[in-house]
N, C-alpha and C positions, 0 to 999 in steps of 0.2 A: 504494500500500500504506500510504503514512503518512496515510490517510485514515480507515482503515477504523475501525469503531467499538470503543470497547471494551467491553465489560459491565460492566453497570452492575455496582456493588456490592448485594450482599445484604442486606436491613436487615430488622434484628431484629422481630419482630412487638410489636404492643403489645398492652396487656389486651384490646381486645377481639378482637384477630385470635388468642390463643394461645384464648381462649374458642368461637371459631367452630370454629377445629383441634382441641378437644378433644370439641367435639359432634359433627364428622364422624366421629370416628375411635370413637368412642363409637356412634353408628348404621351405620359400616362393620362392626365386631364383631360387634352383636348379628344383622347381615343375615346376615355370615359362619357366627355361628355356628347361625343359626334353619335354614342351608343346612347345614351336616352333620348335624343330627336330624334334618331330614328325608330325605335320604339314608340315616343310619341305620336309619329307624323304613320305610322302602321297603327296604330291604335285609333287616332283619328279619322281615318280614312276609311276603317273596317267598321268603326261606328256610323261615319258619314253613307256608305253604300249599304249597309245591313248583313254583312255576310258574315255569315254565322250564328245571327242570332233569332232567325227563325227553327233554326237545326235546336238548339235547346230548348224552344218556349210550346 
C-alpha cells in the first residue's frame, strides 16, 4: 500500500490552454444551442401541420 501512487497535482493552465478551453466551450454552445432551434422549429412545424396528433387522439 505504501506504494501506490498519488495524483498528481493539478496545474493551472496557461495562455494558450485557457485559449483552447475557451474555443471548445464557445463551439460546445453554439452546437448546443443550433440543437434546440432545431428541435424547436420540428416541434413547431409538427404542431403547425398536425402530424401526429391525430394518430394518438
Amino acid at each position: 500500500m505504501a506504494d501506490a501512487q498519488k495524483p498528481s497535482p493539478i496545474l493551472p493552465l496557461d495562455a494558450e490552454g485557457l485559449k483552447a478551453r475557451r474555443r471548445r466551450n464557445l463551439w460546445l454552445g453554439l452546437a448546443l444551442g443550433a440543437f434546440v432551434v432545431l428541435v424547436m422549429v420540428v416541434t413547431v412545424i409538427r404542431l403547425h401541420t398536425g402530424t401526429g396528433v391525430s394518430e394518438r387522439m
